[in-house]
Every structure is written in structure tokens, then in C-alpha cells.
TORKEPA-414553 format. One record per residue (C-alpha): residue number from 1; residue in three letters; x, y, z. Coordinates in nm, 4 decimals, decimal comma, m for minus. Layout:
N
  num  residu         X         Y         Z
  NUM     ALA         X         Y         Z
...
END
This chain:
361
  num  residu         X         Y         Z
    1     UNK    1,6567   m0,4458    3,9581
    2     UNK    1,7292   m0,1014    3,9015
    3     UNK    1,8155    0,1604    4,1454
    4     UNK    1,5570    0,3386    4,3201
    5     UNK    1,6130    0,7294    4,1696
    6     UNK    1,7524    0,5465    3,8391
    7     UNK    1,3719    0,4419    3,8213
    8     UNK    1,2248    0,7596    3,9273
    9     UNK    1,3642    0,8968    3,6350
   10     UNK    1,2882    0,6441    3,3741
   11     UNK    0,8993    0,6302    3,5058
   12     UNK    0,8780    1,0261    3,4732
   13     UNK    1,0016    0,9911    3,1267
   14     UNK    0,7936    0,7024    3,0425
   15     UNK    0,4855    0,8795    3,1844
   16     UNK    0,5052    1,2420    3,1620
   17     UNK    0,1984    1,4450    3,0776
   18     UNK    0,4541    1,7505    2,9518
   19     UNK    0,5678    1,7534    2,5734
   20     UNK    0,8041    1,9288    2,3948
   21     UNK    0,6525    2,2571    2,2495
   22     UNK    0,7124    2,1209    1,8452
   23     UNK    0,4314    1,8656    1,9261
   24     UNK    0,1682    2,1272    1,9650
   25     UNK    0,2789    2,2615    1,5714
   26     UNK    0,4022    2,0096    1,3837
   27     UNK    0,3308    2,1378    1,0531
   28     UNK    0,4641    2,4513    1,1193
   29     UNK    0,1881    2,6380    1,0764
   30     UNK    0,1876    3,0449    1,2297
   31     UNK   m0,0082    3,0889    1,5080
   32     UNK   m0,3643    3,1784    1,5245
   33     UNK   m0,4048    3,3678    1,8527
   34     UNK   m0,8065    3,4008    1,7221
   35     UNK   m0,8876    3,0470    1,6873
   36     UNK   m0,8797    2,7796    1,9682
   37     UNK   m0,6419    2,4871    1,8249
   38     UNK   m0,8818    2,1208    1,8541
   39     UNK   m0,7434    1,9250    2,1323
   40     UNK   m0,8044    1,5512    2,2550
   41     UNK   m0,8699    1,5629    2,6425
   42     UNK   m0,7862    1,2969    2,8619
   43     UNK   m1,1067    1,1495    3,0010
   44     UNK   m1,1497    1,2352    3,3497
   45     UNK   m1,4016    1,4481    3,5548
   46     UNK   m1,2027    1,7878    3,5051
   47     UNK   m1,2156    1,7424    3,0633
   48     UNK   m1,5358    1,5985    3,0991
   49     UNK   m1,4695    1,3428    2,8581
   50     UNK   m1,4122    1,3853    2,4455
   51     UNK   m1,5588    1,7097    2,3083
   52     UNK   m1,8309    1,7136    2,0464
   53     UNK   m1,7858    1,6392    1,7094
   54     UNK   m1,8004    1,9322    1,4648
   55     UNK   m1,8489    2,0323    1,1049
   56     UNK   m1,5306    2,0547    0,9006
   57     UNK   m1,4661    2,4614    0,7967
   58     UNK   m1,6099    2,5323    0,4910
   59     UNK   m1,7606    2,1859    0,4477
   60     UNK   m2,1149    2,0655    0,4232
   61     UNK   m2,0496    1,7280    0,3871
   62     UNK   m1,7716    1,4760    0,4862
   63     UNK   m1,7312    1,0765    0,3476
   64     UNK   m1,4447    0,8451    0,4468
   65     UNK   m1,2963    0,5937    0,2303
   66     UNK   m1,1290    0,3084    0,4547
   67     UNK   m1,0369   m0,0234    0,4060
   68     UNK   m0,8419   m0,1072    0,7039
   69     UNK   m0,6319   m0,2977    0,4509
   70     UNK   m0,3383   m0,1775    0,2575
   71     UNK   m0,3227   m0,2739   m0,1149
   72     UNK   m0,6678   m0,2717   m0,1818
   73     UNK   m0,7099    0,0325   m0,4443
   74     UNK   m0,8496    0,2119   m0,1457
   75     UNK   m0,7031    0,5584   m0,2336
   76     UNK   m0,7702    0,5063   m0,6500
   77     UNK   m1,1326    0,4551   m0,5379
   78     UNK   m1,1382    0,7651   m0,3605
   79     UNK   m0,9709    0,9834   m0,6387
   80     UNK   m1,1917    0,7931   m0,8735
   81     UNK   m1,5175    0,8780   m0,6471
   82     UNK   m1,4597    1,2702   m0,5829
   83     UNK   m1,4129    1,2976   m0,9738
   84     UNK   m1,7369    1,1290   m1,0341
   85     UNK   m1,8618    1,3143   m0,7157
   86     UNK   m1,7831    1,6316   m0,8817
   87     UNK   m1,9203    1,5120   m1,2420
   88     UNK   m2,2653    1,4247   m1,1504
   89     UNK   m2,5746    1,7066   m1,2383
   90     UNK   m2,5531    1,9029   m0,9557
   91     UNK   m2,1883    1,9937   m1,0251
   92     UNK   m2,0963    1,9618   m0,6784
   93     UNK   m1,7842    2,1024   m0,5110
   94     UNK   m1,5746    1,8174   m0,4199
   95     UNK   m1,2474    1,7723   m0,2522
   96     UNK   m0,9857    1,6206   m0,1708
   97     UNK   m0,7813    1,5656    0,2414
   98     UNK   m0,5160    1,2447    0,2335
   99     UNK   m0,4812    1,1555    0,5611
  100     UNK   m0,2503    0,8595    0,4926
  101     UNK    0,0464    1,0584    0,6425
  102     UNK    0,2759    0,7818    0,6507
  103     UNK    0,2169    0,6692    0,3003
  104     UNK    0,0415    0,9478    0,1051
  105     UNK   m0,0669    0,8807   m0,2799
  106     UNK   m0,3303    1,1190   m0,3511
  107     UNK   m0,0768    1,3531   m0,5019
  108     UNK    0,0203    1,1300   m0,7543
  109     UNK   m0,3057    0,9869   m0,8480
  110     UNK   m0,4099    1,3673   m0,8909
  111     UNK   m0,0956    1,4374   m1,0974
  112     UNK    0,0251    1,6456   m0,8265
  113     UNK    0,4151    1,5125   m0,7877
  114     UNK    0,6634    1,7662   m0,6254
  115     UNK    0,4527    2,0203   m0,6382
  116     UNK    0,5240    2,3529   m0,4533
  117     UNK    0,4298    2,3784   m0,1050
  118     UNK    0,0823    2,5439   m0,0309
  119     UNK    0,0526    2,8756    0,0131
  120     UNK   m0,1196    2,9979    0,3462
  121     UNK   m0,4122    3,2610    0,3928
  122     UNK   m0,4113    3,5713    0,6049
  123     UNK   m0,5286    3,3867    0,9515
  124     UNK   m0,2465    3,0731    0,8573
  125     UNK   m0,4783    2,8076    0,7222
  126     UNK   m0,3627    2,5920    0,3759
  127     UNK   m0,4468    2,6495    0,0747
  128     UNK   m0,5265    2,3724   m0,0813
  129     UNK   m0,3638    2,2443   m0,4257
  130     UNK   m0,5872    2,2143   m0,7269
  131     UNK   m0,5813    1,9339   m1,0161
  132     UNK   m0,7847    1,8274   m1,2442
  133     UNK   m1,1412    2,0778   m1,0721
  134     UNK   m1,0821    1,8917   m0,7505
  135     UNK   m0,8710    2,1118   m0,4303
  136     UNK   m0,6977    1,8680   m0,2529
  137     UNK   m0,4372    1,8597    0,0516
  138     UNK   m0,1755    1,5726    0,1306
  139     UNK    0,0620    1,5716    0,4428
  140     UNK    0,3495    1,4808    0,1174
  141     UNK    0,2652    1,8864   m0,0103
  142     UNK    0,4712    1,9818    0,3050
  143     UNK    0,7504    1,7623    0,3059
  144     UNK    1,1148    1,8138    0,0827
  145     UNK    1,1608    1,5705   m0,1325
  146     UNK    1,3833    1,2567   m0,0314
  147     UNK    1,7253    1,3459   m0,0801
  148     UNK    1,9296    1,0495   m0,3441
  149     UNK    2,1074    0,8000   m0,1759
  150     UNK    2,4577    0,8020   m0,2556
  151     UNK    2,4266    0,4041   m0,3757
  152     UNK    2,1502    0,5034   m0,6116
  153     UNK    2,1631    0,4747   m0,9846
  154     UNK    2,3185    0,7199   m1,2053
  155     UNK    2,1080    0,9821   m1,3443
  156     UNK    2,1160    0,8259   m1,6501
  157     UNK    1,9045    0,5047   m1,5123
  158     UNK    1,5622    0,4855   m1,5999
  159     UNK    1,4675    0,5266   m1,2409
  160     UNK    1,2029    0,8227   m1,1445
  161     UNK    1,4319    1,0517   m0,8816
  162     UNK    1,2980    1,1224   m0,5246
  163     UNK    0,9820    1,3082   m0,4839
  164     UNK    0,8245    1,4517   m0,1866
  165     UNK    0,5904    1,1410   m0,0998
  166     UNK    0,9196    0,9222   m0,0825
  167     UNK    1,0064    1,1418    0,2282
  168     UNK    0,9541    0,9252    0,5232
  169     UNK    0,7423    1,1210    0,8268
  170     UNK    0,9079    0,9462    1,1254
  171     UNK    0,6356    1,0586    1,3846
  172     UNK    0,5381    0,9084    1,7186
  173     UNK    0,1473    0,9182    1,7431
  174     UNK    0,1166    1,2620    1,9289
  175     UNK    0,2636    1,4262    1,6555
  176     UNK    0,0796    1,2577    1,4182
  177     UNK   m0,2146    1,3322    1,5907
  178     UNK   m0,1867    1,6705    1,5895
  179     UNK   m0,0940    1,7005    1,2224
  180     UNK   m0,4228    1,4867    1,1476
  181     UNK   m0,6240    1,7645    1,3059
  182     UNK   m0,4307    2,0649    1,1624
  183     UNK   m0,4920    1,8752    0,8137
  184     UNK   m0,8334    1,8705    0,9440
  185     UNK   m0,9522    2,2080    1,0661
  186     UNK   m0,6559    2,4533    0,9525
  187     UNK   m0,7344    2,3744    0,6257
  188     UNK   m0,9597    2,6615    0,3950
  189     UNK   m1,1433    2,4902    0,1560
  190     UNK   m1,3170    2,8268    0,0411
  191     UNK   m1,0012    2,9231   m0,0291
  192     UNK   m0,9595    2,6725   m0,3559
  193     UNK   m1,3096    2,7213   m0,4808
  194     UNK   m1,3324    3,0377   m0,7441
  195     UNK   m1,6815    3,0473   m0,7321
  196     UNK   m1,8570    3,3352   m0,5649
  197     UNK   m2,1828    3,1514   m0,4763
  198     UNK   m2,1732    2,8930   m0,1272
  199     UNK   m1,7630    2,9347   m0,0354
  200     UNK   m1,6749    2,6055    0,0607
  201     UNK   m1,7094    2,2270   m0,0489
  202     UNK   m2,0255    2,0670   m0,1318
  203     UNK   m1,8451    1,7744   m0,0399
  204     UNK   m1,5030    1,6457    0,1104
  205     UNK   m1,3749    1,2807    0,0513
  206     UNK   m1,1094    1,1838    0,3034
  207     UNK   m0,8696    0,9245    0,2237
  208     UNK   m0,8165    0,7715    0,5658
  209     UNK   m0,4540    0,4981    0,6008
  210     UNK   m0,4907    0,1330    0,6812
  211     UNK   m0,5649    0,0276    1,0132
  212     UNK   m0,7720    0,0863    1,3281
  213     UNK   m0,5244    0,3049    1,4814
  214     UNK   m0,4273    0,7237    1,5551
  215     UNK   m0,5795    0,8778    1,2365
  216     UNK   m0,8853    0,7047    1,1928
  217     UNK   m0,9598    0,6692    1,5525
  218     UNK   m0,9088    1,0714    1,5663
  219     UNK   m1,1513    1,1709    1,2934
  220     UNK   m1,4325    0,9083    1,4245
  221     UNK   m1,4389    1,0983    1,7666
  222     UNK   m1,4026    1,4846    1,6039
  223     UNK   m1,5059    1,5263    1,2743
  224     UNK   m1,9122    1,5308    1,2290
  225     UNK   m1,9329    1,2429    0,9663
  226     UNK   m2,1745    1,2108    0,6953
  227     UNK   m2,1137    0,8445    0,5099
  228     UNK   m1,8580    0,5939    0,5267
  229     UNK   m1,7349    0,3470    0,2070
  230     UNK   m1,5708    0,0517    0,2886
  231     UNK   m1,3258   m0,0800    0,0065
  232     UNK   m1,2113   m0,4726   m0,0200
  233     UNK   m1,0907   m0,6945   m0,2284
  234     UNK   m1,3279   m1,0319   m0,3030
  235     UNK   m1,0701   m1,2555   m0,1174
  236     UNK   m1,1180   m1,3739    0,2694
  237     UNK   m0,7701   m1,2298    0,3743
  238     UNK   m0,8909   m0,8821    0,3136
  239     UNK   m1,2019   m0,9407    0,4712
  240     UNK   m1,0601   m1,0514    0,7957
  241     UNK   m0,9185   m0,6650    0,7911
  242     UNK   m1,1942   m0,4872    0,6949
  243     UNK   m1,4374   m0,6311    0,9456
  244     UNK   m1,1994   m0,4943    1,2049
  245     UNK   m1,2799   m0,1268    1,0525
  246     UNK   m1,6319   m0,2066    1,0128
  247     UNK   m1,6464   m0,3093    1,4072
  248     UNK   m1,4608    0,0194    1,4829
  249     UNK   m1,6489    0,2658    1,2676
  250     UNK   m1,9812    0,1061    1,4135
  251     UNK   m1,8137    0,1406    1,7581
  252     UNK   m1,7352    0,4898    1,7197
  253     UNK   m2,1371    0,5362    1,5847
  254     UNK   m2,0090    0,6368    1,2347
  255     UNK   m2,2967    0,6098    0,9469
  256     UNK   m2,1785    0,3360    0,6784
  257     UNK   m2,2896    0,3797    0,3163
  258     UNK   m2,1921    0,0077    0,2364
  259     UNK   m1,8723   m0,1903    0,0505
  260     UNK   m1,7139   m0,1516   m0,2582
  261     UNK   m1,5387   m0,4365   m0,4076
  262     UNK   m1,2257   m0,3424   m0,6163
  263     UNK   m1,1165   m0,5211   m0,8777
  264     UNK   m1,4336   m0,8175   m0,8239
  265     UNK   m1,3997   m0,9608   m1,1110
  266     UNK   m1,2596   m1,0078   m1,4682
  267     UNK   m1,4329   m0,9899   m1,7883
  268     UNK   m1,2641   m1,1859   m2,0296
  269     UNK   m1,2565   m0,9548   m2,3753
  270     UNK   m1,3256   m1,2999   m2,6386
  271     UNK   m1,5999   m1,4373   m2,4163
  272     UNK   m1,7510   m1,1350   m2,2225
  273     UNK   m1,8054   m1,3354   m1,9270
  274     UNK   m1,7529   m1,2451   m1,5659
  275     UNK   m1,4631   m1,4898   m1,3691
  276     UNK   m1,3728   m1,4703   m1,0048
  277     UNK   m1,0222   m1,4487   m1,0408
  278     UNK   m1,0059   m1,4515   m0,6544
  279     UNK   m1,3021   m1,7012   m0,5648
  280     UNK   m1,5253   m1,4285   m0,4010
  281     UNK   m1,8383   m1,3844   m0,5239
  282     UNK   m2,0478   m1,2340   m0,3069
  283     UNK   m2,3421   m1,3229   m0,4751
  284     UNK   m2,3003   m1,7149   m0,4281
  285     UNK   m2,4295   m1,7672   m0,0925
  286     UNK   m2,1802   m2,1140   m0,1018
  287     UNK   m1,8622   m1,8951   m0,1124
  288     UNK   m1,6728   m1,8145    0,2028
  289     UNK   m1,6209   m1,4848    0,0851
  290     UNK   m1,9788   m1,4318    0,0315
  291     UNK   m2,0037   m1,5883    0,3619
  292     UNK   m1,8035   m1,3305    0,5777
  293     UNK   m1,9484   m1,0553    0,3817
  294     UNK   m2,3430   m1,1324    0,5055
  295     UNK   m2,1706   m1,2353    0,8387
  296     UNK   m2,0262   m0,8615    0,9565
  297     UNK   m2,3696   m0,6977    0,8355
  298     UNK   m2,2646   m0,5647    0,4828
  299     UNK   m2,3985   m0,8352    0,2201
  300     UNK   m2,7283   m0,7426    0,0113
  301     UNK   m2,7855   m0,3623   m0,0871
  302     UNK   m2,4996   m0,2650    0,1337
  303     UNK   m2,2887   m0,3637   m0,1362
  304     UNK   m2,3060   m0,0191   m0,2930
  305     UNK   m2,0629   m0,1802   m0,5607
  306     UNK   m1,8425   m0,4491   m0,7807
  307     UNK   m1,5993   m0,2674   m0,9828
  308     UNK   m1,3695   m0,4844   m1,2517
  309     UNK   m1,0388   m0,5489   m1,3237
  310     UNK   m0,9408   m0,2481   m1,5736
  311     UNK   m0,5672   m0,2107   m1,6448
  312     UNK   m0,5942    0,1578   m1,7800
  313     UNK   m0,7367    0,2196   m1,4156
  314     UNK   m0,4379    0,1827   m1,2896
  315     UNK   m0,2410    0,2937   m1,5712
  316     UNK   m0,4382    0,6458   m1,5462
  317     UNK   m0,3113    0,6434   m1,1573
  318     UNK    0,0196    0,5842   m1,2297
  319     UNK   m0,0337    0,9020   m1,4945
  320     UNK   m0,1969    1,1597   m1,2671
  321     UNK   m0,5623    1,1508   m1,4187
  322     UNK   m0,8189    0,9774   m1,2714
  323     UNK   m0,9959    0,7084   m1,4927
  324     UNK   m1,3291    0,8527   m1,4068
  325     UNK   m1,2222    1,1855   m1,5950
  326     UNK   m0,9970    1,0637   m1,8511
  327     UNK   m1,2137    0,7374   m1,9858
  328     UNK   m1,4942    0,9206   m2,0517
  329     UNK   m1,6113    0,9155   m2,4355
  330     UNK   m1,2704    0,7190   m2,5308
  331     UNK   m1,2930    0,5442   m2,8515
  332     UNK   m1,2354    0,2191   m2,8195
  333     UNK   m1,3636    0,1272   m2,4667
  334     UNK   m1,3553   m0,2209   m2,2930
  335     UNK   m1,6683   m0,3206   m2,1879
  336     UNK   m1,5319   m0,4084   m1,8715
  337     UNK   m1,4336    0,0011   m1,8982
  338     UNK   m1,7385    0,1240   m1,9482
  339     UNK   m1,8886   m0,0916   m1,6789
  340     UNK   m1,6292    0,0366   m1,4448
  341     UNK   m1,7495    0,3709   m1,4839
  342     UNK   m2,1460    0,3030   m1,4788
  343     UNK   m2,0426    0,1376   m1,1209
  344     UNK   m1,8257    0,4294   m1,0049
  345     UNK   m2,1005    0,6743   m1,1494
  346     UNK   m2,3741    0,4577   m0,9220
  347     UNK   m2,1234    0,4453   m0,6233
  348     UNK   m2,1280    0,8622   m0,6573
  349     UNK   m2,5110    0,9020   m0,6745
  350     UNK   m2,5808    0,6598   m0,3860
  351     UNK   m2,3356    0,8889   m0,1560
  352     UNK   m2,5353    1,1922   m0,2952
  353     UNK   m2,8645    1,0285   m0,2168
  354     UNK   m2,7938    0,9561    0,0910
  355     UNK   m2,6531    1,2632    0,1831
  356     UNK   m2,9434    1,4456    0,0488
  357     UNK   m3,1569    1,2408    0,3024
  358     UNK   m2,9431    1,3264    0,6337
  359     UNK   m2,9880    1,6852    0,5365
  360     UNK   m3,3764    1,6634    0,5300
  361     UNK   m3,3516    1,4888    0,8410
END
């Protein structure tokens, strides 16, 4: 039992409403005396409750890509679907926010390693980083990168060195919180396009981390969403995640575009034939994956696609340029390759269609 003042103290600690003054800033930004910073009031009758959610700066339309499952190829099918985005007639103005602050990729898969940190406009927003036509902005763009351990390899080894994403952001979830919406809304996307007509982004695809947790749970209740993709892999473990997200986006009223499946299947290059490497074929009503799929509401057209196994997908990751941009007119091509591509190119125009139709509404 612990002493009656030694309690006190510990219970003030535990519960205290004050916070230190670097949770209000954590990315360091200078302060905008103009602009009201967002904020997350506690429900209650004096806040009223969570404010309204609002449009994005700069940004007409906003999609999430979530899996609630790590390991999935969720952030490769977001790189892959603002480059196809970006590449359909309309030659919309696409971006790119990674909100995966505790394991950030996007700068990679953009070819965007240790790059310098972004520069800042007049009123203190980012600026974000360009690659490949596409602006983008990662939480890894503003952190050193990780320094070499002293039990590390020799520079000699064929080991990559350090970058910045290998910097670990050891956050509690107020801080993360409040980098999430300085990511979010102290961001200028006008500032990245070069274009003089409509400043801004025709569309911005947000990369959102595994889980149900801080980051995703923040942009469901402020940012105005326009479509949500849900990315899995055909097997029943990575099901059981995603229908966790599914229940939370529908909880949160979020509009959901459908599922992709990465990597459904493999087409065998002698026979041409489709296998199920991982038993789920969600077009066999008999299989359990099918199953689950038809059982949390997203079976028949909101399947908005199967892509295949490709290698050079993730080879073009690995690279820095998207396999959208860079397998386009190749010599050569798989046929599971150019399928990928027709799906990823469908995937893109059903997001446009359906954004088209919310506007007319």
C-alpha cells in the first residue's frame, strides 16, 4: 500500500491534463500566430464533442490506403496507385502524405532516400518533396539519419549505411498525434505543383500504418474523406486484421471503395494458368477465404481488384520507381506484368469514378 501523498503524486502524474510545451510542436515547425493549430477536444459539454471534419489545404480529394495488417504490400499499392492516379487522361495532380510514422517507406519506394529536409514556405507549412511527377511528404524527411552502431560492419561490407527512415521516432501517442495533424494540415500542397492553373492536388493518397489505433483513428474523425481501399493478402490470417479496419472505418462513417488483393495469385510463365499459392480465391464460394471476404460485406464488385505475383514489382520498390511508371512499354513483359498493370490502371479509374460521382452529389 503506498503512502497517502506518495499516491497523490503518482495519480497527478498518471492523470494530468497539463503537457510539456514540445508536445504542442513536435515537428518543430515556426509558429503560425494566423492560423488556429487543429486540436482533438475532450468530449464533454464545454468542447462540445469532436469538431467537424474538414477539407485538407489545397486538396480536392483525399483516399486512404489501409490494411490494418503489416506486410501486405499496403504502401507499394499506394505508390503504385497515385502513379497510375496521376497517369490516367485527365492528368490529375496526385500526391503523396505517409503517415506510417513509426515505419515510413514511401521515401524509398519514391526513390527519395536521405533526402534533404523540406524546405518551409513564408507562413511555416512543408514543402513537399517531389519524385518521379508525384509531391510527397514522409515523417522520415524530418528525421537525421540513424547514426552506425559501433558493432556494425566495416564500411567495406556490402551493407547499405543508415538512412533517415532507419531513425526510430520513439513517441508516446500525444506526440504522435500531433505530428499526424501537422503532416496533415501544415502541409502546402500548392506549393509542389508548378502549374499555374487550380494550385493544389487533384488528388491526395494517404498511406495510413497498420492497425486500428492513434493515426488512423485521428484522420477518420478530422480529415473530410473521399474513398477508402482496403489492401489484403488472399490468406485468412490477414483477413482476420483487415475486418478489424473495415469495422472501424465503417464505425467512424468513412466511404469504402472496396479490397484489393495483393499478390492473389501466380501465373505460372510455361502454362499461363492462374494458382492460389495461398488457397484464397475469392471467387470459389467453398474457400474460407472467399468465405470471410462475403462475410464482412466486401465480396462481389467490392473487390475493386486481384493483382499477381510480379517480382520486378517489388524489385522496382526496392529501386525507387514505381512499377506502374517504369513497366510501361518494356520489351519483354510477363503476362502476369502486363496484367498487373491493366488491374492497377482499373483500380485508378474506379477511385476516379467514384470520386467524380461524390462531387456531383
Amino acid at each position: 500500500m503506498l503512502p497517502t501523498q506518495l499516491w497523490a503524486n503518482t495519480r497527478r502524474s498518471i492523470f494530468t491534463a497539463s503537457l510539456p510545451k514540445n508536445h504542442e510542436n513536435p515537428l518543430g515547425l515556426p509558429l503560425n500566430n494566423n492560423r488556429v493549430p487543429p486540436q482533438i477536444p475532450r468530449r464533454g459539454p464545454i468542447s462540445g464533442g469532436l469538431p467537424a471534419k474538414r477539407k485538407i489545404p489545397n486538396v480536392k480529394h483525399v483516399v486512404l490506403v489501409s490494411s490494418c495488417k503489416g506486410g501486405v504490400g499496403k504502401s507499394t499499392v499506394a505508390t503504385n496507385l497515385a502513379v497510375s492516379l496521376s497517369l490516367l487522361p485527365q492528368r490529375l495532380r496526385v500526391g503523396i502524405l505517409d503517415l506510417d510514422v513509426f515505419g515510413p517507406s514511401i521515401p524509398t519506394l519514391m526513390g527519395l532516400k536521405n533526402v534533404e529536409e523540406p524546405g518551409l514556405t513564408q507562413a511555416g507549412a512543408l514543402i513537399p518533396i517531389t519524385n518521379h511527377g508525384i509531391p510527397t511528404m514522409s515523417m522520415a524527411y524530418l528525421l537525421p539519419p540513424a547514426s552506425q552502431p559501433s558493432s556494425s560492419p566495416t564500411p567495406n561490407s556490402d551493407s547499405e549505411p543508415p538512412t533517415n527512415e532507419d531513425t526510430p521516432v520513439v513517441w508516446r501517442g500525444l506526440m504522435v498525434q500531433k505530428a499526424v495533424q501537422q503532416l496533415l494540415f501544415q502541409t502546402d500542397w500548392s506549393a509542389a505543383i508548378s502549374q499555374n492553373t487550380s494550385p493544389g492536388l487533384d488528388i491526395l493518397v494517404i498511406d495510413l500504418p497498420p492497425g486500428t489505433g492513434d493515426i488512423p483513428l485521428s484522420v477518420g474523425q478530422l480529415v473530410d474523406v473521399d474513398s477508402t481501399i482496403i489492401i489484403t493478402t488472399p490468406d485468412i490470417l490477414s483477413l482476420s486484421d483487415v475486418r478489424r479496419g473495415v469495422a472501424m472505418f465503417r464505425k467512424l462513417e468513412m466511404p469504402l471503395t472496396g479490397l484489393v488483393i495483393n499478390n492473389a495469385y501466380f501465373i505460372c510463365p510455361n502454362c499461363s494458368e492462374r494458382h492460389y499459392l495461398f488457397g484464397g480465391n475469392p471467387n470459389d464460394e467453398r474457400n474460407m477465404f472467399a468465405k470471410g471476404v462475403k462475410a464482412m460485406g466486401m465480396g462481389g464488385d467490392k473487390i475493386v481488384g486481384e493483382l499477381p505475383l510480379v517480382v520486378d514489382v517489388g524489385r522496382g520498390g526496392e529501386k525507387g520507381v514505381p512499377y506502374a511508371l517504369s513497366g510501361r512499354g518494356v520489351l519483354g513483359e510477363t503476362d502476369a506484368g502486363k496484367i498487373w498493370q491493366e488491374v492497377m490502371k482499373t483500380i485508378a479509374e474506379r477511385i476516379w469514378g467514384e470520386l467524380r460521382a461524390r462531387t456531383v452529389k
